[in-house]
N, C-alpha and C positions, 0 to 999 in steps of 0.2 A: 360677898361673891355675887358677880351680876348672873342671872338665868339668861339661860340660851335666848337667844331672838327667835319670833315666829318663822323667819326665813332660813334661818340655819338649820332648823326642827325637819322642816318643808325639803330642803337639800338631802339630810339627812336618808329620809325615809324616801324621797326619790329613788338615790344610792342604792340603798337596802333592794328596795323590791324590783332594781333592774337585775340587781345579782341570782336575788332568787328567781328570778325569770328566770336568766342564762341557767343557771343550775334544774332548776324541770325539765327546760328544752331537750338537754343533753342526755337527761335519765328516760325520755323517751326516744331516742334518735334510736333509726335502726339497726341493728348490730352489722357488723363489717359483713359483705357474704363470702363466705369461703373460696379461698382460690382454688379454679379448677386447671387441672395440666392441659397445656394449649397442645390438641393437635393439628399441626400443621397442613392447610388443604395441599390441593393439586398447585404443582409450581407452572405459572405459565413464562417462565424466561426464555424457552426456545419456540418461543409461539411465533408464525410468522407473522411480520410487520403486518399491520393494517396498513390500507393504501391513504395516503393523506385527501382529504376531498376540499375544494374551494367554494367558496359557496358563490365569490366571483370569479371575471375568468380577467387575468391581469391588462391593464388599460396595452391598447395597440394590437391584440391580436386580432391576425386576420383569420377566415373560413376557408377550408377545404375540401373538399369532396372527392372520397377516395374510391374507386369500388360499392358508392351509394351508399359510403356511412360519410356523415360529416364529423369531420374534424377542428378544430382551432390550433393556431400555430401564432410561435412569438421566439424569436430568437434562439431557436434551436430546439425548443420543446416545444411538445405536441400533446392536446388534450381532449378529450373526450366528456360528453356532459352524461352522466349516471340520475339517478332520482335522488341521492346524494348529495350532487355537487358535482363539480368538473375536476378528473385526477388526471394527471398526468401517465400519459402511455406511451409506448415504441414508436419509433416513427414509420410509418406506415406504406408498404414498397407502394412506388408509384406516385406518392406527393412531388407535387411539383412547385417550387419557391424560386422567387425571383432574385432574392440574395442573400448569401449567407454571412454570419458573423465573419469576425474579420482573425479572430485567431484558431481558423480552419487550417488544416494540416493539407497541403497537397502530396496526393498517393500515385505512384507510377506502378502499373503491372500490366504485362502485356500490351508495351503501347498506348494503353488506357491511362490517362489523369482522374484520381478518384480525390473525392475533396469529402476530408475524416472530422468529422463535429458532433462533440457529443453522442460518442458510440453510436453514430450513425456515418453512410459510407453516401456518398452523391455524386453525379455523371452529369458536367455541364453541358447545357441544352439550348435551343436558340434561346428561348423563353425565359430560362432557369435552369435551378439545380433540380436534376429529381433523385428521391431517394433508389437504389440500389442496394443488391444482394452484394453480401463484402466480397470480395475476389479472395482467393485458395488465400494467396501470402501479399503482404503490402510490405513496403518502404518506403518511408517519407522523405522526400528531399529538404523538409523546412527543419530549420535548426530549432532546439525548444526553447521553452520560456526562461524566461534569467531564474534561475531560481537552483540551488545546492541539490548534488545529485542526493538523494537516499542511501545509495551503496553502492559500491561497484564487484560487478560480476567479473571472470576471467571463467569463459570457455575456451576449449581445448580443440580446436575446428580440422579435422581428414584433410590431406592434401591427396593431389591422384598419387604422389609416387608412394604414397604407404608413411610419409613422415609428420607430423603435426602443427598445429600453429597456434598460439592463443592469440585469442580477441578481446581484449577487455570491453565491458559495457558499462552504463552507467545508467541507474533504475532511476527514473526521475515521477512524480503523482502522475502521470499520462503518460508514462513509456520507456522505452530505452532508447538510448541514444550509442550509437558505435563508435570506433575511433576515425573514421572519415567524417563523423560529424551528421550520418545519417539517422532518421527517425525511424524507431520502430514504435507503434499503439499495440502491439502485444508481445509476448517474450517471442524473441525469435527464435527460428527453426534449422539445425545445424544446413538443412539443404540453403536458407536465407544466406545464412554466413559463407560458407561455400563458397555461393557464386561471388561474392565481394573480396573474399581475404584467402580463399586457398589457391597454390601456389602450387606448379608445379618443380621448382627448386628445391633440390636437396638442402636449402640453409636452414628451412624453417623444419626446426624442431620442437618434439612433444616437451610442455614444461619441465621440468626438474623438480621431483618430487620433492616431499618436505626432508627425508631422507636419503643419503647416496652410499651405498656401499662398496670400496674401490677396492680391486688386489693389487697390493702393491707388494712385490717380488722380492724376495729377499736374497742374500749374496750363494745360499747355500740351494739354490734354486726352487724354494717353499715359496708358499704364497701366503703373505697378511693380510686378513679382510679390515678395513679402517672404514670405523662406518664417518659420515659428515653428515649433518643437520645443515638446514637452509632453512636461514633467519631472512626475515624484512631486507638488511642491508646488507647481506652475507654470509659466510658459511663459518661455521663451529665443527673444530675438532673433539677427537674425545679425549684430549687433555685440558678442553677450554682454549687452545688457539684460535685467534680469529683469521678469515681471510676474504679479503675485500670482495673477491672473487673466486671461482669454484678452483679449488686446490688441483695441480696439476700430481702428477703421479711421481714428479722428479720432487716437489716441493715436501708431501708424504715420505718420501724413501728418507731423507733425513730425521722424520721423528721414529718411525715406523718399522723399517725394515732389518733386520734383526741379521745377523750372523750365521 
């Protein structure tokens, strides 16, 4: 039998004494420390936003001088320099620019053209636009951006004679839009609708609840109440009959009206 080589000896005890290394290291390591119950601090989730600060101020703006504070302006917003940085603030009444972006909303109210950008309201001047206090109530003549409405509304809008009328609207990210096709930048106001869609014609009537309860007359001179449901495209009896349209009192007396 051949005896080990001196380099296998050598590998050997290499081996050996990295293991028992490892094995000391471990028998001193520090024991795990014990879990403590996490209690939870104060939550700041309703804290309000910090203002964002720039440390430049975006290439092209120009200066303004309002009331002897200075301002920076660039495309619709308006900034203010802090120790901070420059944040973004109100547009500030009385600035005067020489022209405005180009998908400005033009506003009519009392004869006045008010020109609507970025929740701010402007009065054109020989010069420019200067910023302005909003007027009581606006309507925009400008149709809005291509873009799917959100949802549509359906108010119920007073006529003088005492009868009603709905108006659907249609909510779109910057406003509502009417059925003339007019723009509103905030929910309008039944006096807003009024003046555009009420009518003094007895035609226009208040919607038709989502329920109808009709008497319809029986041969023996009683009266049957027949309630109707008003669906999307029609109306439902209370047998499950449908009908394209609102059932008439003679079309009822044949399921309904009793002996």
């Amino acid at each position: 039998m051949k005896k080990p080589t001196l380099s296998r000896i050598s590998i050997f005890v290499l081996v050996l004494s990295t293991l028992c290394f490892v094995q000391a290291k471990d028998s001193f390591a520090k024991p795990p420390r014990p879990r403590q119950n996490h209690v939870p601090g104060p939550s700041f989730r309703h804290s309000p936003p910090r203002p964002y600060y720039h440390r430049n101020l975006p290439w092209g703006c120009i200066s303004l001088r309002v009331a002897d504070m200075l301002y920076y302006y660039l495309e619709g917003t308006y900034y203010r320099e802090t120790p901070s940085g420059y944040v973004v603030v109100a547009a500030p009444r009385g600035a005067l620019i020489t022209t405005l972006p180009q998908r400005n909303k033009v506003i009519v109210y009392d004869n006045t053209d008010y020109y609507y950008y970025n929740s701010t309201y402007y009065v054109k001047q020989p010069t420019g636009y200067t910023v302005v206090t909003p007027p009581p109530s606006v309507v925009s003549s400008n149709a809005p951006a291509v873009e799917a409405p959100e949802k549509t509304i359906v108010v119920t809008v007073p006529n003088p004679n005492g009868s009603y009328i709905p108006v659907t609207l249609q909510k779109y990210s910057d406003g509502y839009v009417g059925p003339n096709g007019e723009f509103y930048p905030d929910y309008p106001t039944i006096d807003q609708l009024k003046a555009m869609y009420a009518k003094s014609s007895a035609i226009a009537e208040r919607p038709e609840p989502a329920e109808l309860t009709l008497d319809i007359p029986n041969k023996n001179g009683s009266i049957t109440k027949v309630k109707v449901t008003r669906t999307k495209d029609g109306y439902v009896g209370p047998e499950g009959e449908y009908y394209t349209q609102k059932p008439t009192i003679e079309q009822l007396k044949i399921m309904y009206a009793k002996n």
